[in-house]
C-alpha positions as CSV (number, residue, x, y, z in Angstrom):
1,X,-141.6,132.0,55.2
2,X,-140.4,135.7,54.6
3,X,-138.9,137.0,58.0
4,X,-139.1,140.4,58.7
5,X,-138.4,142.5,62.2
6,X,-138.3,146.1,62.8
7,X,-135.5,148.7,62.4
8,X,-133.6,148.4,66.0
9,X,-130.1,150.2,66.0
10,X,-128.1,147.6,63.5
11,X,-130.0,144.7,63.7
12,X,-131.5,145.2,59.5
13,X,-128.0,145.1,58.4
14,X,-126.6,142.2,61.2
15,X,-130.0,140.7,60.1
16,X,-129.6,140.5,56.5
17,X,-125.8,139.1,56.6
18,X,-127.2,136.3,58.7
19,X,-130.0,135.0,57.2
20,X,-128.4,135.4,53.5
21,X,-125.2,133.3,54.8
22,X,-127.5,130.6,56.2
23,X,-130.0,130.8,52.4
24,X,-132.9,132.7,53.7
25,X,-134.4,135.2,52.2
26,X,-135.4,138.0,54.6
27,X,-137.4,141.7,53.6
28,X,-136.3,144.6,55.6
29,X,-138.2,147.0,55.9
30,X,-137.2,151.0,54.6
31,X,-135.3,153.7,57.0
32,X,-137.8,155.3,59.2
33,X,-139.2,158.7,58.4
34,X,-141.6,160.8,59.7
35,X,-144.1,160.0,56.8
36,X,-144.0,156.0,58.1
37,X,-144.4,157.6,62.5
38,X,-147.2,159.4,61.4
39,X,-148.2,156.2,59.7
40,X,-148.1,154.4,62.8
41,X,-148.8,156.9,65.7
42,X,-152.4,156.7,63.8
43,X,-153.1,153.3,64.9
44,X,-150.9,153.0,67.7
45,X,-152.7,153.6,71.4
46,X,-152.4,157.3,72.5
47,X,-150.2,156.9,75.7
48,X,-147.5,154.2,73.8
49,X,-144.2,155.6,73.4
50,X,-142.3,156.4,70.6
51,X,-140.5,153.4,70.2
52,X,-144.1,151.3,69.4
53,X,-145.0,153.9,66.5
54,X,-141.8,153.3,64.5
55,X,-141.9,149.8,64.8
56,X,-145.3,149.3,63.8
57,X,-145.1,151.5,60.9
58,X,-141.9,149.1,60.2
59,X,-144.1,146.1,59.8
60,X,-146.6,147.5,57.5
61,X,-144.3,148.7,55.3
62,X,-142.9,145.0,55.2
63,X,-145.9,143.7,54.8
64,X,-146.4,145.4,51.2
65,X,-142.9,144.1,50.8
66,X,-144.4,140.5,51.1
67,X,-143.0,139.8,54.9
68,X,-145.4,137.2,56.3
69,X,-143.4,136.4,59.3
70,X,-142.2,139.1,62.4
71,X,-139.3,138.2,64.5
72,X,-139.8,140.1,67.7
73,X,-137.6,140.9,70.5
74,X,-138.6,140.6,74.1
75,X,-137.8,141.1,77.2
76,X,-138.3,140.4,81.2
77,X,-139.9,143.5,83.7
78,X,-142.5,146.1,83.4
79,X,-140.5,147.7,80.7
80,X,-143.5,147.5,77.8
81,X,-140.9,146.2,75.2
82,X,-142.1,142.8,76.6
83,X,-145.5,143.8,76.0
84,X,-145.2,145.1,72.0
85,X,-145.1,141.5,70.5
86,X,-148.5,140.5,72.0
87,X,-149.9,144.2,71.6
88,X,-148.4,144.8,67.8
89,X,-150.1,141.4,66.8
90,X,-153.0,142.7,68.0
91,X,-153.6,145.7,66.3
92,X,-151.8,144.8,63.2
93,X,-154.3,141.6,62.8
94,X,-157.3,144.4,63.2
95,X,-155.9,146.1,60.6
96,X,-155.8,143.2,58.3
97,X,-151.9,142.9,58.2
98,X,-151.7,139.1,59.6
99,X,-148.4,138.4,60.6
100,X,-147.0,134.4,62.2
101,X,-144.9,135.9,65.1
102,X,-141.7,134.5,66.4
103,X,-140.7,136.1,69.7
104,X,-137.3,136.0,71.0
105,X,-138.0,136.0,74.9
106,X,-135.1,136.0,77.5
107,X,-134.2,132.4,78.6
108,X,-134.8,133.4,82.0
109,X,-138.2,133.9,81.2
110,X,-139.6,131.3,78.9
111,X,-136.5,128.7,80.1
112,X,-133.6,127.3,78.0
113,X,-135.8,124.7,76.0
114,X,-138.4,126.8,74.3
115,X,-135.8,129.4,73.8
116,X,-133.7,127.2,71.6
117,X,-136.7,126.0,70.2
118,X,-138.0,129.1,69.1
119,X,-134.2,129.4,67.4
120,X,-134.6,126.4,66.1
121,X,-138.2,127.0,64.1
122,X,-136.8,130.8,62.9
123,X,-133.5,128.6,61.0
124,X,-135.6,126.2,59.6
125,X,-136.2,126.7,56.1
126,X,-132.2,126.8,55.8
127,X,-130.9,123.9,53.7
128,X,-127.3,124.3,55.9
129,X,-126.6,122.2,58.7
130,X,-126.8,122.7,61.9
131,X,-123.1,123.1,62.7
132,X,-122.6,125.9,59.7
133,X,-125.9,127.7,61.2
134,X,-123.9,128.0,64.8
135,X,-120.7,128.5,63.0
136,X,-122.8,131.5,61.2
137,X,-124.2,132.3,64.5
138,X,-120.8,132.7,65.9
139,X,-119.5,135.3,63.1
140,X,-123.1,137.2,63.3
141,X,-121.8,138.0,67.2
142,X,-118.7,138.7,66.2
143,X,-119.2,141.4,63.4
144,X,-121.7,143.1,66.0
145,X,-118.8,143.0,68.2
146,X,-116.4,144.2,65.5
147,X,-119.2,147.0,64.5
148,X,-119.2,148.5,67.9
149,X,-115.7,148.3,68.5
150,X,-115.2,150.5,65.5
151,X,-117.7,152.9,66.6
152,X,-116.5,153.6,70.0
153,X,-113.0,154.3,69.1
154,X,-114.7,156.8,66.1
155,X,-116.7,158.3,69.1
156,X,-113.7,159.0,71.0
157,X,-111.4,159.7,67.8
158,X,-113.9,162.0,66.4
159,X,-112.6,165.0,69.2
160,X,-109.3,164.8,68.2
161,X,-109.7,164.9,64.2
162,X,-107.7,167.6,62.6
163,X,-110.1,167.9,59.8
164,X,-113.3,167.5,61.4
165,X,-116.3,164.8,59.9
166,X,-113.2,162.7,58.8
167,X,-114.3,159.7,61.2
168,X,-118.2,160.0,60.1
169,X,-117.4,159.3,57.2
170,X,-115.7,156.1,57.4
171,X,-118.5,155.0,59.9
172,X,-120.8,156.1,56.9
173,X,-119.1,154.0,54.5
174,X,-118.8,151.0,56.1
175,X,-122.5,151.0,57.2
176,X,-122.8,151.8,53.2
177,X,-120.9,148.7,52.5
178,X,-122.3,146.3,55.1
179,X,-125.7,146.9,53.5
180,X,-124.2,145.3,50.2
181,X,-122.5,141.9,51.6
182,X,-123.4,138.6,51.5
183,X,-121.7,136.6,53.7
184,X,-120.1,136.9,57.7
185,X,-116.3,136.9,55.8
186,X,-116.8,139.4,53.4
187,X,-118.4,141.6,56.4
188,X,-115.6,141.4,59.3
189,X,-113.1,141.9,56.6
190,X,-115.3,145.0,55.2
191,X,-115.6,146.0,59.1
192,X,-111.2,145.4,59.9
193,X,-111.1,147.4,56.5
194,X,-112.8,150.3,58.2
195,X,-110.5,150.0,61.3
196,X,-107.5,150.1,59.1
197,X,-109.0,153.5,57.4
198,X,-109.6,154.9,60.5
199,X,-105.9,154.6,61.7
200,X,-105.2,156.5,58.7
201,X,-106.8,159.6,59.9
202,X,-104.4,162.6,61.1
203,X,-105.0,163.4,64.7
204,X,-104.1,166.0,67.4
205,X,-103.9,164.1,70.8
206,X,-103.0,167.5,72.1
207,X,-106.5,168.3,72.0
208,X,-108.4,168.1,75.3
209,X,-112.5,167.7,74.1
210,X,-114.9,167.6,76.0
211,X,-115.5,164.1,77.1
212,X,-119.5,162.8,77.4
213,X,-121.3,159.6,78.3
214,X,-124.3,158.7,76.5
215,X,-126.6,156.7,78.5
216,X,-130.8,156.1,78.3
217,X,-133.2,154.0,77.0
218,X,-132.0,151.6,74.6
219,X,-134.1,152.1,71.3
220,X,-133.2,155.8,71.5
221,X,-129.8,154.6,72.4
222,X,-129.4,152.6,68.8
223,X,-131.6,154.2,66.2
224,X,-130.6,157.0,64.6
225,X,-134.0,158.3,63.6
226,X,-135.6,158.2,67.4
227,X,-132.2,160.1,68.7
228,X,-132.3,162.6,65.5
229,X,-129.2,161.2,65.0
230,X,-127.3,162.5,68.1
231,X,-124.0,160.7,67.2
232,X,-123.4,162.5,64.3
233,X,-123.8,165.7,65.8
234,X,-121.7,165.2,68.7
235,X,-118.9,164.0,66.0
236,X,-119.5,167.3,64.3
237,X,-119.0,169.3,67.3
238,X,-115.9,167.5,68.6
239,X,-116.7,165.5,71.2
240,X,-115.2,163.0,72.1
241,X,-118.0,160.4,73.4
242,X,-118.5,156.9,74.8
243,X,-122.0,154.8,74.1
244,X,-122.1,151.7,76.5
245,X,-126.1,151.2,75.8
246,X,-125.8,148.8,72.3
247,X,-127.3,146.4,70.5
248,X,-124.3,143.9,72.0
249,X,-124.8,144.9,75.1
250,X,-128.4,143.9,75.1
251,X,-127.7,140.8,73.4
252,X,-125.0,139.8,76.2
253,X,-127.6,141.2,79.0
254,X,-130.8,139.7,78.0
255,X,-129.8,136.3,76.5
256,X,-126.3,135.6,77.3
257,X,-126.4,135.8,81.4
258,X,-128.9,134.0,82.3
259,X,-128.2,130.8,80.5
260,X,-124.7,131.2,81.8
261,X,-123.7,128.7,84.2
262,X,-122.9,131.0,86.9
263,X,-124.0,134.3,87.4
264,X,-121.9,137.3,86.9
265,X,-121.6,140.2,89.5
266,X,-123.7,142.8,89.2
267,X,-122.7,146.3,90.3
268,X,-124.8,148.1,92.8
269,X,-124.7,152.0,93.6
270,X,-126.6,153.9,96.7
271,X,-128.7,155.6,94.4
272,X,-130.9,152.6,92.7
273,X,-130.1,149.4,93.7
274,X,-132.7,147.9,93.0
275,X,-134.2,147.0,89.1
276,X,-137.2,148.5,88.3
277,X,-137.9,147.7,85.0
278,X,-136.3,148.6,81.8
279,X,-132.9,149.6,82.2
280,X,-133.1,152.2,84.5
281,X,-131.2,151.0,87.1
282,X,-128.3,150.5,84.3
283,X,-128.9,154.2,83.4
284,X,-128.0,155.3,86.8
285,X,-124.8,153.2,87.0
286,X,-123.8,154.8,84.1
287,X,-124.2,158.0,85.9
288,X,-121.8,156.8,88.9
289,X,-119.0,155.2,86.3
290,X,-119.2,158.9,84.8
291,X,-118.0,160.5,88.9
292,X,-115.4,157.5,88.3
293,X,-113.8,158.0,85.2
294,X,-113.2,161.7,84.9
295,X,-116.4,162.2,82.1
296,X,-117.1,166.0,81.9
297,X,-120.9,165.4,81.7
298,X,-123.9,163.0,80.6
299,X,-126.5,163.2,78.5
300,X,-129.3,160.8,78.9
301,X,-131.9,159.7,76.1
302,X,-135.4,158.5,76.3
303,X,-139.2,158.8,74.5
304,X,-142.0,160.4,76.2
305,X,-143.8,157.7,78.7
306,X,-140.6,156.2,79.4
307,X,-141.2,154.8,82.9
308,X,-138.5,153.1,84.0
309,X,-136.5,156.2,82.7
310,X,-138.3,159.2,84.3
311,X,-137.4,157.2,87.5
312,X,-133.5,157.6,86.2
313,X,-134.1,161.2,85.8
314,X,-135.1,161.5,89.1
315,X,-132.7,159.9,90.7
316,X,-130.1,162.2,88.2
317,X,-131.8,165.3,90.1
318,X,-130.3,163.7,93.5
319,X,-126.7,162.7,92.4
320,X,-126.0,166.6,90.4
321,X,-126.3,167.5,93.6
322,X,-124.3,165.1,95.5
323,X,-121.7,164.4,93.0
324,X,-121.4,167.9,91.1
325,X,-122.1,166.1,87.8
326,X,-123.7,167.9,84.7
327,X,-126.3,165.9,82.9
328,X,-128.6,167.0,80.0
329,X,-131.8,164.9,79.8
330,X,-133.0,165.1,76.3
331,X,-136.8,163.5,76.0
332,X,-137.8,162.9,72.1
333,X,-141.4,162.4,71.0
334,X,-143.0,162.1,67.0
335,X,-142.5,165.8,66.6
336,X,-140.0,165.4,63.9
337,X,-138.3,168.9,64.4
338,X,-134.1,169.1,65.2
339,X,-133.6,172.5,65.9
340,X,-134.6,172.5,69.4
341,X,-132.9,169.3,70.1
342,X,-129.8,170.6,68.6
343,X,-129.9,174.2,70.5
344,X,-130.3,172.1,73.6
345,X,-127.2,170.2,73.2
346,X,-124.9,172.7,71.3
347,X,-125.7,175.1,74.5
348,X,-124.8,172.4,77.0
349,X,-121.1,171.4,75.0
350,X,-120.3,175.2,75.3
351,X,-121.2,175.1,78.7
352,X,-118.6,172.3,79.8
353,X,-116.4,173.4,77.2
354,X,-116.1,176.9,79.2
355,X,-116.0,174.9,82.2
356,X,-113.0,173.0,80.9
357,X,-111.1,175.8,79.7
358,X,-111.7,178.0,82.8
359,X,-110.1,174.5,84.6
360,X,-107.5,174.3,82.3
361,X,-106.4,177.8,83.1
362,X,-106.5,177.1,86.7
363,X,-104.5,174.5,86.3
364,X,-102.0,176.6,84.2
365,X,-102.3,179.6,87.5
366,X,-101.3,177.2,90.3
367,X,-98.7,175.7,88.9
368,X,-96.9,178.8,87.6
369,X,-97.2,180.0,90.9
370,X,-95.8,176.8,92.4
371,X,-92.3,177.3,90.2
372,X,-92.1,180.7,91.0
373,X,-92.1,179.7,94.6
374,X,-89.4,177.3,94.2
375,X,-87.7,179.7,92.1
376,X,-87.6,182.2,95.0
377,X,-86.9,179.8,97.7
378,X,-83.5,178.9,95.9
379,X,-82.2,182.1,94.9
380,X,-82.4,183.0,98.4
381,X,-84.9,185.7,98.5
């Protein structure tokens, strides 16, 4: 059995440490281009979204690399990620590349038994035992954990760098690194090695950047080719940035509540209380925490056909209204060209920086004004 799965944010390089700590041999497929989506937007149906086309052109190319087994995420609702497995299988077994499929459903929907079984079946060609597997398991979550804790304080470092690019390049290199590990130890202490280079970057805390939530639909969320690699740029423009949308989060959302033994709280908002599939309704709580926590604007990412998503946008429309907030909705498709993506979001930065300066200098108006006042009062005049 050669496992294989489809580039999804992290997961190749989470993957990889994994399956090599526990002895199994896994082929990952190569970085997406836009030589493989025009691979697979050629078989893939017409209406599908963008999402499909890169992972089915994933799969063929780890086919030729000898894969003969796909492990497949799932998921619960309309949202047509629960569909791909079945529909991928389909056309991928027309097209001669036969795959055994493993499909990682949500508890909730195929029940605690067949879920562990379905665990159980994907670990076992390992020659460990079962207690070193969890123990593996355990470290796995934990370096995702460790991964996106080091990104979000990058993100949010990254807008008060003195010399800018400085934090993109240790994300870079530990992403580098990660790719070349072996084992769960070596990559937490590669990961805390990151951390520790980080800290060692000069910053200006003086510095007020612009401060943005990222929010949207998930695989534009985490993978750097569907989002032309929007993190980067923002990091290169001095923003400082916060992602909640992550591979973790999904993980924790999809397979870690509902075999909980009680439920956690959900939040609910006015504007979409109900879910509709996907995680749209997710999306739009994002857009109320942003009101909440002082965020200077949003910008919200998803591929053409997104359902659940246009229905976000929507519902965006209402609350820029209602709760003055600026949002940019940026909708990717195969067309692999940046420029217009980047124009879009370089024009909205300036815009809230003016915004934030014109505020800042408001600011600076009233309360001179205020001390002069005092001023007057006590000498009397």
């Amino acid at each position: 059995m050669k496992i294989t799965f489809p580039h999804i944010g992290d997961a190749h390089l989470i993957g990889r440490i994994f399956f090599s700590e526990i002895g199994i041999n896994i082929v990952t497929p190569r970085a997406n281009t836009v030589k493989g989506l025009e691979k697979g937007s050629e078989i893939s149906p017409d209406e599908i979204c963008l999402p499909f086309k890169l992972m089915i052109a994933n799969l063929i190319d780890a086919y030729h690399l000898g894969a003969d087994t796909v492990v497949m995420p799932a998921t619960l609702g309309p949202c047509r990620l629960g569909e791909y497995g079945e529909l991928l299988k389909s056309i991928l077994d027309c097209k001669g590349y036969r795959f055994q499929w493993i499909l990682i459903d949500s508890p909730g929907a195929i029940g605690k038994k067949e879920f562990l079984s379905r665990l159980a079946y994907l670990v076992s060609e390992s020659d460990k035992s079962m207690p070193v597997i969890l123990w593996a398991l355990a470290c796995t979550y934990q370096i995702i954990k460790e991964l996106e804790n080091l990104d979000e304080k990058a993100h949010i470092l990254a807008g008060h760098e003195k010399q800018r690019g400085e934090c993109k390049k240790v994300l870079a290199s530990c992403r580098r690194d990660l790719a070349k590990v072996t084992g769960v130890r070596e990559a937490l202490k590669n990961i805390r090695y990151h951390k520790s280079r980080l800290d060692g970057i000069e910053y200006d805390f003086k510095k007020r950047p612009i401060r943005l939530l990222l929010t949207g639909e998930i695989f534009s969320m985490i993978e750097p080719f569907a989002n032309h690699r929007i993190e980067e740029l923002l990091m290169d423009m001095g923003v400082s940035f916060k992602k909640r949308v992550t591979l973790g989060w999904w993980i924790r959302l999809t397979l870690f509540h509902p075999i909980l033994p009680w439920k956690p709280l959900k939040s609910k908002n006015k504007y979409l209380p109900y879910s509709i599939g996907g995680y749209a309704k997710e999306t739009v709580e994002e857009g109320v925490l942003c009101s909440k926590k002082g965020y200077d604007g949003v910008i919200q990412l998803f591929p053409v056909g997104c359902m659940p998503e246009i229905v976000s946008k929507a519902v965006f429309s209402k609350m820029m209204k209602e709760k003055e907030l600026s949002i940019l909705t940026v909708i990717y498709d195969e067309m692999g060209g940046e420029a217009g993506y980047i124009t879009r979001i370089e024009a909205f930065t300036d815009m809230l920086a003016r915004r934030k300066r014109f505020e800042q200098n408001q600011e600076r108006i009233t309360f001179l004004k205020r001390i002069r006042g005092k001023v007057h009062v006590l000498s009397g005049h």
